[in-house]
N, C-alpha and C positions, 0 to 999 in steps of 0.2 A: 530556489527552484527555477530552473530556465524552462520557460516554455516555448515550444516550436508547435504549433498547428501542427505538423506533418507527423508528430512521432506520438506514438501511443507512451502509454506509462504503467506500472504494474506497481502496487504498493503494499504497505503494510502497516496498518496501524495498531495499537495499544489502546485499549479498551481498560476504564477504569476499576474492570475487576482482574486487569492482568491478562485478559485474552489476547491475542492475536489475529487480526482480519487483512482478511485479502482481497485486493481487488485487483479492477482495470480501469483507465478512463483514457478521454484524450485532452483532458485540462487538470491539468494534477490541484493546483492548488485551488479551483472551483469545486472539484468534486471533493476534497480535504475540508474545506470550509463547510460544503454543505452536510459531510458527516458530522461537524460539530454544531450545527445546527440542530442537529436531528433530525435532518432530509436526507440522510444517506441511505445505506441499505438496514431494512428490518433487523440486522444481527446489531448494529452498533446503535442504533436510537434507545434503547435499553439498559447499556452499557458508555454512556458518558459520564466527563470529556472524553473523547480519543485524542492521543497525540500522533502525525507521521512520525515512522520510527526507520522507516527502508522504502526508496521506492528505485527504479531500474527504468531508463529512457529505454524505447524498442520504437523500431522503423515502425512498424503499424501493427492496427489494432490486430491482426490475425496471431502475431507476432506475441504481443501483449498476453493476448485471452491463452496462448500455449504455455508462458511462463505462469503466468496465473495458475492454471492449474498445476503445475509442476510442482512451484511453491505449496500451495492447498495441500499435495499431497504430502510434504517432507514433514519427517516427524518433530515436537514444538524443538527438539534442541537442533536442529540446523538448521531451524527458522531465526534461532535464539544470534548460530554462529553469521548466518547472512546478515543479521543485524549491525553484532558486533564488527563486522569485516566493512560495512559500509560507516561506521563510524572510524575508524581507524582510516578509511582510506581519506576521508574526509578532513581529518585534524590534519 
């Protein structure tokens, strides 16, 4: 995970009953850590570990908070394919 100060990040973790959560931050593996802390957001402290399973670099947070929701909105199987497409681009 590259981090740049300047770029927002929009993610997606897995939640240990199989859920899928979404966010935004501007320090991806700070606010990943602190969701498996239990300091995340109230949806995943209930539902650990989480693993990151997708996240997407964006110029800024305005940037971020738009895909967020986009994402939020897509129903779980093209959340499922966004996952899979970021693994595969990945290997």
């Amino acid at each position: 995970m590259e981090q740049t100060p300047a770029k927002a990040y929009v993610y997606m973790l897995r939640c240990a009953d199989g859920t899928l959560y979404t966010g935004w931050t501007n320090h991806l593996a700070t606010r990943v850590a602190a969701h498996g802390m239990g300091k995340g957001a109230r949806y995943t402290r209930g539902r650990l570990p989480v693993t990151l399973v997708y996240w997407e670099a964006l110029g800024d947070k305005q940037a971020a908070m738009r895909r967020e929701y986009a994402i939020k909105r897509l129903p779980r199987r093209e959340k499922l394919n966004l996952i899979a497409r970021l693994v595969l681009h990945h290997d």
